[in-house]
C-alpha positions in Angstrom: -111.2 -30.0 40.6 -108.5 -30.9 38.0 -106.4 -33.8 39.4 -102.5 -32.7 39.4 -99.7 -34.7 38.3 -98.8 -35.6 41.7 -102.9 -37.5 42.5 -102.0 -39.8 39.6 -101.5 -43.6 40.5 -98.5 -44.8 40.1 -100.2 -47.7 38.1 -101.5 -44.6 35.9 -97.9 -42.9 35.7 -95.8 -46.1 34.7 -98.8 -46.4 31.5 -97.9 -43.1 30.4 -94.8 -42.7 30.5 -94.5 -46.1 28.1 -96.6 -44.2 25.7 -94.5 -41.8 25.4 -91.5 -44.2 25.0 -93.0 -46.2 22.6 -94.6 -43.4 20.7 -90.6 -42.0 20.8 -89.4 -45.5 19.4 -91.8 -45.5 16.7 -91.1 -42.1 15.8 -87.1 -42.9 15.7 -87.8 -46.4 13.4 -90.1 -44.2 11.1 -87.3 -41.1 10.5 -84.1 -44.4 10.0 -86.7 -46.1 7.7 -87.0 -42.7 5.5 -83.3 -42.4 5.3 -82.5 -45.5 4.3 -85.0 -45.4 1.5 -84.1 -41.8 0.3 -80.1 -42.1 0.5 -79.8 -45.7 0.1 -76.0 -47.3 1.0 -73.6 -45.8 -1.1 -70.7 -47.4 -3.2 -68.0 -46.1 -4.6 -66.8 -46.4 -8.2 -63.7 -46.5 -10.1 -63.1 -45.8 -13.4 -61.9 -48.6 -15.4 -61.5 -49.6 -18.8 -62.2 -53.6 -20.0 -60.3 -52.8 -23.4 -58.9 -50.1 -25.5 -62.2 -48.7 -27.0 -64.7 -49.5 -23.9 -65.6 -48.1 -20.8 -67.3 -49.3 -18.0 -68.3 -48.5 -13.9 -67.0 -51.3 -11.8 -66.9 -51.8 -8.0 -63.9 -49.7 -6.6 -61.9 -52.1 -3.9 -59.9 -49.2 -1.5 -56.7 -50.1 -0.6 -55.8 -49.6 3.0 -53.2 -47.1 2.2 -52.8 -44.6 5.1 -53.6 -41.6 2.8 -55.6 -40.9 -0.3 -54.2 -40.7 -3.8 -55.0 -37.5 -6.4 -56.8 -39.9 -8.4 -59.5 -40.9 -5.7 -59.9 -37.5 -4.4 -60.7 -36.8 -7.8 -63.4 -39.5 -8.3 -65.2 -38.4 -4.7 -65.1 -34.9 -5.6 -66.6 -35.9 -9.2 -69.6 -37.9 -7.5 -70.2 -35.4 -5.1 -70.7 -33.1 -8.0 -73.0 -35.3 -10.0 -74.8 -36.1 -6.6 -75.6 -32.2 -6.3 -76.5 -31.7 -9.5 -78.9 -34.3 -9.3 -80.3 -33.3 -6.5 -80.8 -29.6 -7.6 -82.7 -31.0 -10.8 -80.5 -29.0 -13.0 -79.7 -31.9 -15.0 -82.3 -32.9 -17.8 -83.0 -36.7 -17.1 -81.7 -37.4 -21.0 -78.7 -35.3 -21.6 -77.3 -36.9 -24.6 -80.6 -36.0 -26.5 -79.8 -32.2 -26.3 -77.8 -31.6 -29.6 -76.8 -27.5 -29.9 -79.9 -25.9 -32.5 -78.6 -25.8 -35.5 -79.3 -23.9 -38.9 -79.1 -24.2 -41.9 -75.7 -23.2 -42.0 -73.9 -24.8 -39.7 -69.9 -23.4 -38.5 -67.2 -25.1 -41.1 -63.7 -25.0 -40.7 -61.9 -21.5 -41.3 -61.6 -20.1 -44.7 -58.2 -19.6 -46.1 -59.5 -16.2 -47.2 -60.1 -12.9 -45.9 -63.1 -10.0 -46.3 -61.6 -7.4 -47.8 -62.2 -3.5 -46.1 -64.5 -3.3 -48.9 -67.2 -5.9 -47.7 -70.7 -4.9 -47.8 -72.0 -6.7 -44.6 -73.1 -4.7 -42.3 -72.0 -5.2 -38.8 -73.1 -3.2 -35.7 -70.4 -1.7 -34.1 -70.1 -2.3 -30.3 -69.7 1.0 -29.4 -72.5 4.0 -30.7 -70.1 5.3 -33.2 -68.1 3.6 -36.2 -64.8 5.1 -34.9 -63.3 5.9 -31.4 -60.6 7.6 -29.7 -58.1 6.2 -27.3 -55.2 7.2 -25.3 -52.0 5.2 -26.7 -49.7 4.1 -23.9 -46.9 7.2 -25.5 -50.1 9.6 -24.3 -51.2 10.0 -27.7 -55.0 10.4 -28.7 -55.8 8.5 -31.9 -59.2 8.4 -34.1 -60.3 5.1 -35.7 -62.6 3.6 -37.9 -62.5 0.6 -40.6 -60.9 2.9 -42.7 -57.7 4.1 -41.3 -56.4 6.5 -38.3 -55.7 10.0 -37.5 -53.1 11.1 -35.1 -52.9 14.0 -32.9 -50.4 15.3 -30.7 -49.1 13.5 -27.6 -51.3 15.1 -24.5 -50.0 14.3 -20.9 -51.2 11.2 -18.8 -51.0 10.4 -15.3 -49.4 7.2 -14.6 -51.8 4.5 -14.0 -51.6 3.5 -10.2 -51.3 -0.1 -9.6 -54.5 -1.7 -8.5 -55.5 -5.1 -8.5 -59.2 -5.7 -10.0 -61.7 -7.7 -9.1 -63.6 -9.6 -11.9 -67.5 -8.4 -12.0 -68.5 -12.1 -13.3 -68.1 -15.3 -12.1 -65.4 -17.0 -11.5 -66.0 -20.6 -11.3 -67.3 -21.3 -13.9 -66.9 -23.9 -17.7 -65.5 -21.7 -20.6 -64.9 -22.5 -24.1 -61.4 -22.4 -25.7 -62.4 -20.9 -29.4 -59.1 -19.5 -30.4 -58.7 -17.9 -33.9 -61.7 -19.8 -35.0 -64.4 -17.7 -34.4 -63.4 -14.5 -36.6 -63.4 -16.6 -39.6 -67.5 -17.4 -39.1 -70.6 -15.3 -40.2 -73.4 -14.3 -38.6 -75.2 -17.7 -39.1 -72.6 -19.6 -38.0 -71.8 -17.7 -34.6 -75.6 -18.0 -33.8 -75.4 -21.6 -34.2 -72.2 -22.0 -32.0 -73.2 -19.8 -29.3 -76.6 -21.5 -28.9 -74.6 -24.4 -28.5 -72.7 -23.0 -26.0 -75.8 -21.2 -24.1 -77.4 -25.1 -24.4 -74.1 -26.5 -22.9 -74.2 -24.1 -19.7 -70.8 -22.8 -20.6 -70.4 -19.1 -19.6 -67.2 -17.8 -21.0 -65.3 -17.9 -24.7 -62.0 -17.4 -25.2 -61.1 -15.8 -28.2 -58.5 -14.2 -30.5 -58.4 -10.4 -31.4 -55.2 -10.7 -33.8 -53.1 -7.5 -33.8 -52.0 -9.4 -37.4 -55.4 -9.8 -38.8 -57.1 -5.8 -37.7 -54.0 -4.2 -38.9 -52.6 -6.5 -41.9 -52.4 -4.0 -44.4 -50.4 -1.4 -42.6 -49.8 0.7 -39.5 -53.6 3.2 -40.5 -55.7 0.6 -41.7 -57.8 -1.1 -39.2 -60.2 -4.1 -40.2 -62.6 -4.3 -37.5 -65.2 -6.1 -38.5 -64.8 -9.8 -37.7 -64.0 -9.1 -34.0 -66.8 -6.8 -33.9 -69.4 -9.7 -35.0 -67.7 -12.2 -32.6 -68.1 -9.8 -29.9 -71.7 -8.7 -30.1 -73.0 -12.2 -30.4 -71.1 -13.3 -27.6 -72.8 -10.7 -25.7 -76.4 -11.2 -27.4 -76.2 -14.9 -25.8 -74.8 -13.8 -22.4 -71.5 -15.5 -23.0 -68.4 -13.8 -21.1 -65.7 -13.1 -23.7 -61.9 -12.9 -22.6 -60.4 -11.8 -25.1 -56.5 -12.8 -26.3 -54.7 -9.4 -27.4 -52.2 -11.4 -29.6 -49.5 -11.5 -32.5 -48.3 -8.9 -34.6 -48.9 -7.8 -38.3 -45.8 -8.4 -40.6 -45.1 -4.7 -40.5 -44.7 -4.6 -36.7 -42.5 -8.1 -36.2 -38.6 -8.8 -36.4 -37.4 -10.0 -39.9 -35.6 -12.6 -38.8 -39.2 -14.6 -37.2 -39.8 -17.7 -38.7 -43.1 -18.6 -37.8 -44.6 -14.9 -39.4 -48.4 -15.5 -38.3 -47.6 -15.4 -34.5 -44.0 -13.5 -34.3 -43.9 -11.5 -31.6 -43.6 -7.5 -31.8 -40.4 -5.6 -32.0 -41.7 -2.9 -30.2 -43.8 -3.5 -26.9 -45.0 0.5 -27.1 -46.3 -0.4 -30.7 -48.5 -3.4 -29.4 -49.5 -1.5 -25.8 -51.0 1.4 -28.2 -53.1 -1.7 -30.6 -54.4 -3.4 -26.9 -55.9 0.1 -26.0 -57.4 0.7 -28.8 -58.8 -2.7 -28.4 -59.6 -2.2 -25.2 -61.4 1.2 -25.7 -63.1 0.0 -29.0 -65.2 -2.7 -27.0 -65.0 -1.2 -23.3 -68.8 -2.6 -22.5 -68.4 -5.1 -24.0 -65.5 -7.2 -23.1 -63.6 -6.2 -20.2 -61.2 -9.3 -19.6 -58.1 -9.5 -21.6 -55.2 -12.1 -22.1 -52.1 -10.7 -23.1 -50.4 -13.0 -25.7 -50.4 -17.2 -25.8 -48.5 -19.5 -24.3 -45.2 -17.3 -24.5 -43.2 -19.6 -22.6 -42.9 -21.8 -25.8 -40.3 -20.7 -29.2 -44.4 -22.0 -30.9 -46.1 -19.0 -30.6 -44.4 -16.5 -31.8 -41.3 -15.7 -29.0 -39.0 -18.2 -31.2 -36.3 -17.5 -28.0 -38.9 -17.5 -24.8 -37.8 -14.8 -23.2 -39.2 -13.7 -19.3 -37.6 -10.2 -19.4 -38.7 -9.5 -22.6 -42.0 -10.5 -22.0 -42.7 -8.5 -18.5 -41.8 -5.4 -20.6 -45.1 -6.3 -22.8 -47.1 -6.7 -19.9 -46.2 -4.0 -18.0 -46.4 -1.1 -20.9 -50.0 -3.3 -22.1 -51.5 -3.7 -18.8 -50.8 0.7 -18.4 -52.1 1.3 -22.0 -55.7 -1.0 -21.5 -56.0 0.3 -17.2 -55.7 3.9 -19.1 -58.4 3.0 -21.7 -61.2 1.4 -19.5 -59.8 1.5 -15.6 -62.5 -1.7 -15.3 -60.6 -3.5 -17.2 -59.7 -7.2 -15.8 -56.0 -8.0 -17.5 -54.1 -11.6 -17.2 -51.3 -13.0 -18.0 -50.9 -15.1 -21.3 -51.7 -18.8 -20.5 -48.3 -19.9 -20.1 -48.0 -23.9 -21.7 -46.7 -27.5 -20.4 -42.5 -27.3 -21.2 -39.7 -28.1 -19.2 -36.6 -25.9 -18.5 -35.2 -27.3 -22.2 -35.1 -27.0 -25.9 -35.7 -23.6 -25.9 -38.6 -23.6 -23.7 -38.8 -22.2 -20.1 -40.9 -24.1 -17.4 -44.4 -22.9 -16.1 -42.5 -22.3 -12.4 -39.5 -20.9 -13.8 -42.0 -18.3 -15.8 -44.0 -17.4 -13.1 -40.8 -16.4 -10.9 -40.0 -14.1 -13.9 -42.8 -12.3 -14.2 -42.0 -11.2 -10.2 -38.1 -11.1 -10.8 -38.6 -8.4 -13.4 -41.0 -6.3 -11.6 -44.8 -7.4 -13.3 -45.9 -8.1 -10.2 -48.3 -4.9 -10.4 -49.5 -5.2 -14.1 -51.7 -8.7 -13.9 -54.7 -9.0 -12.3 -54.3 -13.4 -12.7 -52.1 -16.0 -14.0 -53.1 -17.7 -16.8 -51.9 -21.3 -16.9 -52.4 -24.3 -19.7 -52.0 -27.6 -17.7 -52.2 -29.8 -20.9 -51.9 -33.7 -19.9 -52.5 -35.6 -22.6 -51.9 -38.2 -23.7 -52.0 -38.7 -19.5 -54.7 -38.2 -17.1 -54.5 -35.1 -15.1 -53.4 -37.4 -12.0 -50.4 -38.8 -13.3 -46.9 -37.4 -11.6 -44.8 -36.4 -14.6 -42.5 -33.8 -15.2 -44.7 -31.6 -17.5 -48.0 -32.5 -16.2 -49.0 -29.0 -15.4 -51.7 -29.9 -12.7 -49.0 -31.3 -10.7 -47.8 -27.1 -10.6 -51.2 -25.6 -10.3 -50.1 -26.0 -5.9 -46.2 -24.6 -6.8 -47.1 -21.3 -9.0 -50.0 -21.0 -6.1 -47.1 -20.9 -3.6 -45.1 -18.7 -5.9 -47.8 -16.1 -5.7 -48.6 -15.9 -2.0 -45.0 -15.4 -1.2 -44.5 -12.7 -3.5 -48.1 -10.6 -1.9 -50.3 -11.9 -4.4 -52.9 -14.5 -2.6 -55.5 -12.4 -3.9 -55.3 -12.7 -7.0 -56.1 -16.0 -9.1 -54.8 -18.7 -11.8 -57.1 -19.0 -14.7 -56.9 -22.3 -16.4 -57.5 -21.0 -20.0 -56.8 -24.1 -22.2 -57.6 -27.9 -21.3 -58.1 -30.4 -23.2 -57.5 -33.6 -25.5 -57.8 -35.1 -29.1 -59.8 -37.8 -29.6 -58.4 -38.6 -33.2 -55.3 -37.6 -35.8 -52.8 -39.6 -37.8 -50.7 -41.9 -35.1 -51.5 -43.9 -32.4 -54.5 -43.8 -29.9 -54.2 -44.9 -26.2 -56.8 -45.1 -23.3 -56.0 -44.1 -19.6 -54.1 -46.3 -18.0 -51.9 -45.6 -14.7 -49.5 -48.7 -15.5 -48.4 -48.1 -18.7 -47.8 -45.2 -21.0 -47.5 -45.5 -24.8 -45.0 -42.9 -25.8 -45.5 -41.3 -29.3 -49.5 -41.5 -28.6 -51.3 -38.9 -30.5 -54.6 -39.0 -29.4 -57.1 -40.6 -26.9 -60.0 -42.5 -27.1 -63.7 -40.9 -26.2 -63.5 -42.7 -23.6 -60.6 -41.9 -22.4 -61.3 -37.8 -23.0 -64.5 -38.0 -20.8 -62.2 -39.9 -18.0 -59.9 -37.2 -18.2 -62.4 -34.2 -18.1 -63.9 -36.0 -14.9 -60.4 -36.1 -13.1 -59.9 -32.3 -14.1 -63.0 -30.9 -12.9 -63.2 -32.8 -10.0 -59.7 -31.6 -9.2 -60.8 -27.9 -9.6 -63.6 -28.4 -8.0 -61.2 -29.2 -5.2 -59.5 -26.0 -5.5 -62.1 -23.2 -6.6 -60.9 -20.9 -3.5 -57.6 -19.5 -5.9 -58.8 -20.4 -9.2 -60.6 -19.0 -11.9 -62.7 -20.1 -15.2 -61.7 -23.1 -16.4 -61.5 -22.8 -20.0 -62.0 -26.2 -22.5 -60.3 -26.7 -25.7 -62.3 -27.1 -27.8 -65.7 -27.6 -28.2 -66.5 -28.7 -31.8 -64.4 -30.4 -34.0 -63.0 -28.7 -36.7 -63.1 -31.4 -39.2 -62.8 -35.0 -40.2 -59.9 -35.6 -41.7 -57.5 -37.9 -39.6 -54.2 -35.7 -40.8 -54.0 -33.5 -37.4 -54.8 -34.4 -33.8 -55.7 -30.8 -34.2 -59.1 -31.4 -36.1 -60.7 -33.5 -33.0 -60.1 -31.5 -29.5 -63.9 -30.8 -29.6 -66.3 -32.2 -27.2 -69.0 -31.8 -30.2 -68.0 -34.3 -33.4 -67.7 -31.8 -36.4 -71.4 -33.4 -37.1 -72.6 -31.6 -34.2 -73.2 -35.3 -32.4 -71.5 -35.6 -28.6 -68.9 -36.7 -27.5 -69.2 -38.3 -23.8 -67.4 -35.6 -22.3 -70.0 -33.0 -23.6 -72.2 -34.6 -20.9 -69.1 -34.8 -18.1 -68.9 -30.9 -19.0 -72.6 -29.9 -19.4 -72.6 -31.6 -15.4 -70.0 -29.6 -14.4 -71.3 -26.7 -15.6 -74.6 -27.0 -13.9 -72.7 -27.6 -10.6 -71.6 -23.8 -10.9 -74.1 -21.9 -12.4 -76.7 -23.1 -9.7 -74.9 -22.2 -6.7 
């Protein structure tokens, strides 16, 4: 017969149950011991600079200051990042190694001359046929080709009922900034950027389709072919394209514009009809579209900034592309760092236009630059348009928008031009500065994406400016915004971005 619990001795009970405890004890020191080992204590870092070209990790000493500041919410949300990735094993144990492939033509800075309609390259067209018909935004159906146009008579439309779309793609996620830039490359140059991209982990492009470039030479001559080549290679490498519907040909602008390469339209109808034949010509694709650049400014091409004028645009453009390819995903232009002065009208001021003059329904997201430099994104000044990112957020949900998004579509910062340099520093500003150290760019691209990180819930792709340089010659802070040297050697923040990157597209 079995003895039961209760025949034991208690001499016998009081030996087991110390096994048991000690066996527990061991088994608690074991798991501790294996945490210690695998996490480790952790420390915290700040970033510091020891002098104007150097930068260095150092021991971060908190100050006991009742709340935390932007700047080291950015710098935890930054580690945590580079912790995950990491962890994940996304990160290749030697980034700086991985240069973009390269051929033997590598992208140059843009040629002052255009193809002609007469070029003999052949480019596929993104849609099965060389031409294509779309519905203007007057309800007239127009044939196109390289060539020229054919008009037929108006035919009724329904008016497009205000919906608000939902992008198909991700949404957090590292975008490239290319601008004009990329129309101006062949074949062997986009291969070579867009592997670099593809090698970066960047999943978007930003790029120009210029109402001023297709239709230069008049109002039924279309030059197609440089978007076309921009868009199928984009596509070929898996790269998202939003494109920038943009600018108007000579014909189609007011007299009196100074700046003739990026005056706006005199008639809105005229540039809603371009848009959806744009958006027809490369419905599969691209399907997300930015209407204009940074319009808030007299710079590109609205030499009075004008909010009521501009809602107009938007609101006969966003009915002309919704008509053309209902999918269509349409934003606002990015809308630049100004103050309420000198001719320029204020992010905040902008977006409360847009809903004073009735555009609530014809954007499906805000697009918003929040330039710093020569600053950090954390600094509190008047223009710093991170600082806003909360307000126009606020603007939006009261107005019934919280579902839609702001996409940051232009960041960044030169690391080089004619005048001064400065580092990041939160005691001192050097006014006149017109570039930053490399340094000083990667610290800056760490703050930003740790501070979206911080908000992904409302934002969208955030887009950097740029990502090669576009030359070497010191006479414009506008040659060195890449995060590539025009050599195709990195900068630091190529790795800061390549991080962030990862971060997203394992998730």
């Amino acid at each position: 017969m079995t003895p039961s619990m209760s025949d034991n001795s208690p001499k016998e009970s009081r030996t087991h149950i110390g096994r048991i405890a000690s066996l527990t004890l061991l088994g608690v020191l074991i798991v501790s011991a294996v945490i210690f080992f695998r996490y480790g204590a952790t420390e915290t870092y700040d970033f510091s600079y020891t002098d104007k070209a150097s930068f260095t990790h150092g021991p971060r000493v908190e100050e006991n200051t009742g709340e935390e500041s932007l700047l080291a919410s950015a710098q935890r949300a930054w580690k945590k990042i580079v912790r995950k990735s990491k962890r994940s094993s996304v990160r290749e144990k030697t980034l700086t190694s991985n240069t973009p492939e390269t051929t033997s033509e590598t992208p140059s800075e843009a040629p002052t001359a255009k193809p002609t309609n007469t070029s003999t390259q052949e480019t596929p067209s993104p849609t099965s046929d060389t031409s294509t018909t779309a519905s203007t935004s007057s309800g007239n159906t127009t044939t196109t080709g390289t060539g020229g146009t054919v008009a037929s008579s108006p035919t009724p439309t329904a008016p497009v009922a205000p919906v608000v779309t939902r992008s198909s793609v991700p949404l957090n996620a590292l975008g490239i900034a290319a601008g004009s830039g990329l129309t101006a490359m062949t074949q062997s140059e986009l291969n070579t950027y867009f592997q670099g991209l593809k090698d970066a982990g960047v999943t978007w492009v930003r790029w120009d389709i210029n109402w001023g470039a297709v239709q230069e030479a008049g109002p039924n001559v279309y030059y197609w072919e440089d978007p076309d080549r921009v868009a199928n290679t984009a596509k070929k490498y898996g790269i998202n394209s939003l494109g920038i519907i943009t600018y108007a040909p000579v014909w189609a602008q007011n007299s009196t514009c100074i700046k003739q390469n990026t005056c706006a339209p005199v008639d809105a109808d005229a540039f809603a009809t371009f848009a959806s034949l744009v958006a027809t010509r490369y419905k599969g694709t691209v399907s997300h579209w930015e209407i204009w650049n940074e319009q808030n400014t007299p710079q590109d091409g609205y030499a009075t900034p004008n909010v009521a004028r501009y809602a107009e645009l938007l609101k006969v453009t966003y009915t002309a592309i919704k008509r053309a390819n209902p999918d269509a995903f349409v934003i606002t232009g990015g809308v630049a760092p100004a103050g309420d002065e000198d001719g320029n009208i204020s992010p905040i001021t902008f977006v409360k236009g847009l809903y004073t003059y009735g555009a609530k329904d014809s954007f499906d997201a805000i697009a918003l630059h929040p330039y710093t430099y020569p600053l950090s994104p954390t600094r509190d000044v008047e223009w710093n348009n991170w600082e806003q990112i909360a307000d126009i957020r606020d603007i939006m949900v009261a107005n019934g928008d919280s579902a839609k998004r702001i996409w940051l579509t232009e960041y960044g910062a030169p690391t080089g031009g004619p005048g001064k340099a400065r580092t990041i520093n939160p005691s001192t500003f050097v006014y006149g500065a017109d570039y930053v150290t490399e340094a000083a760019q990667d610290q800056m691209a760490q703050e930003t994406v740790a501070l979206y990180t911080d908000h992904t819930s409302y934002l969208g792709p955030f887009f950097w400016y740029s990502f090669r340089d576009l030359g070497t010659a010191k006479t414009s802070p506008e040659n060195f915004f890449g995060i590539l040297r025009h050599d195709l050697t990195q900068k630091p923040a190529y790795v800061t971005l390549k991080e962030f990157a990862a971060h997203f597209n394992t998730e």
